[in-house]
Structures are given as C-alpha cells and as structure tokens.
C-alpha positions in Angstrom: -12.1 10.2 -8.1 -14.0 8.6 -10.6 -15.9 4.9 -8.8 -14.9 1.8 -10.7 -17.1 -0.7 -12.5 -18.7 -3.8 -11.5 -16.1 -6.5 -11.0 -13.1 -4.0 -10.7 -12.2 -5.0 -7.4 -11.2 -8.2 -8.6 -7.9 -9.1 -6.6 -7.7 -9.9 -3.1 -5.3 -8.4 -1.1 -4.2 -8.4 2.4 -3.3 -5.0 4.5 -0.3 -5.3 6.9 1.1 -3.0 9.7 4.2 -3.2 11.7 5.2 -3.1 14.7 8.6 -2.7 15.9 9.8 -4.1 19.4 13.7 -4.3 20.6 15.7 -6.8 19.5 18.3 -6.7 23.2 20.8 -5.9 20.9 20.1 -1.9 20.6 18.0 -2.5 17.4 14.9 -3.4 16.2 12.9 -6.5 14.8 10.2 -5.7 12.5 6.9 -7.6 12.4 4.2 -7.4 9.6 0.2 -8.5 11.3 -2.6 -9.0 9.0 -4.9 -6.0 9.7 -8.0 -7.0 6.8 -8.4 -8.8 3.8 -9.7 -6.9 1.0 -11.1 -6.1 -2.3 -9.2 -4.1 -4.7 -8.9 -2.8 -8.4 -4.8 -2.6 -9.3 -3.5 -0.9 -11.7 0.1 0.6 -12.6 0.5 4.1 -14.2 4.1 4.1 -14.6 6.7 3.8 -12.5 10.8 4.5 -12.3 13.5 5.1 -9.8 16.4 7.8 -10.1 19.4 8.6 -8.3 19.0 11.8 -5.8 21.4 13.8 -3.1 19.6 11.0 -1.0 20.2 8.2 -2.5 18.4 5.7 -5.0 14.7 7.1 -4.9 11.9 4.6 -6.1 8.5 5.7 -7.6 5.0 5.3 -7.4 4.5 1.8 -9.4 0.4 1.2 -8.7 -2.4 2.4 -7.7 -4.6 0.3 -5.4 -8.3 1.2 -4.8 -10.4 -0.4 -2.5 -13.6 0.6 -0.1 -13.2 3.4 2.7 -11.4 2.3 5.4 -10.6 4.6 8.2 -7.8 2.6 9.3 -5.7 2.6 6.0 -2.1 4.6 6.5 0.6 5.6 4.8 3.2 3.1 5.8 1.3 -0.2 6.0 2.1 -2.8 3.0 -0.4 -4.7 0.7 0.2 -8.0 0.1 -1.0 -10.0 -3.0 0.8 -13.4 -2.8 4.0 -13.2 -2.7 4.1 -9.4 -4.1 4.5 -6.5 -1.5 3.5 -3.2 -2.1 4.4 -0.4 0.2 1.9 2.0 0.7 3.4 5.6 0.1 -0.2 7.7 0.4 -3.9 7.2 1.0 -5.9 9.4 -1.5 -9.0 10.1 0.6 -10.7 12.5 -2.3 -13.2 14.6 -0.3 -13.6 12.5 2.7 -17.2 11.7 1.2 -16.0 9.2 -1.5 -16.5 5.5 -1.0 -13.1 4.4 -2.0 -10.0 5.0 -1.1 -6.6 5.3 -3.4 -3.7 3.6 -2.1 -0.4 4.8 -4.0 1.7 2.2 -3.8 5.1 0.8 -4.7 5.9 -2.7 -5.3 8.6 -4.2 -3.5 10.8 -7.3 -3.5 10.8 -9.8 -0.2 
C-alpha cells in the first residue's frame, strides 16, 4: 500500500455503526452512532452495478484511506455531509501499515 502525500487526507469524514434494537412489531429499527471523526484521502477507481441471480449488485465506487484504526469494520458507513458510503472491506495490508483502505460504495439517504 503505497502512504499518501502531505495534505492527502484532506476530507473529513465521520465513521458510523449500527445498532439494531426491536421495533415491538417483530422487526427492527436501525440506528447509525458516530464512532470518530476522521482524516481521509478519497478517491473513486470506477464503479458500476449489474444484474445477477441475486438481484441488482452494486460495486465498489471509492476508496477511502485513513490512519489505522483497530476498530474500522466492514459494515460501518462513512459519512461526508450528506453523502454515505458503505463500507464493503477494510484493506489492512500487512497489519504493519499505517493506513487503512476502506472500500467503499456510495449510497443515497
């Protein structure tokens, strides 16, 4: 993983997790809670979405890096503003790395 440059982690974003608790219904009611705010570089290699056996499949659309975190997983959401990017995988490199890769796709609300 190569380290980015001075001034790379530019944009701010916010790391979310859910939680899920019953709704009395028999469903659920999701909840997003801040976990950090941090710095990260974005950028967006490609991106599409196809039809499979399962249904409509989206695609990675960016790549978030930011500094290690041990608490970063699969399944949390970034936030930058009103855009929401679901994290898909945490690129860890060899565990001795500095930064972590988020791959991520963007979302609407």
């Amino acid at each position: 993983m190569s380290t980015p440059g001075i001034g790379a982690l530019r944009r701010r974003i916010t790391l979310e997790s859910q939680s899920r608790s019953a709704d009395g219904g028999g469903g659920v009611v999701i909840t997003w809670t801040p976990v950090a705010e941090v710095w990260a570089e974005m950028h967006s290699p490609s991106g599409s979405e196809g039809v499979t056996a399962e249904g409509l499949q989206g695609r990675v659309t960016h790549v978030l890096t930011i500094r290690r975190r041990s608490d970063v997983k699969p399944a949390m959401r970034a936030r930058l503003g009103q855009r929401l990017f679901m994290i898909e995988a945490v690129l860890d490199g060899d565990g001795a790395e500095p930064f972590l890769r988020l791959l991520a796709e963007e979302r609407n609300l």
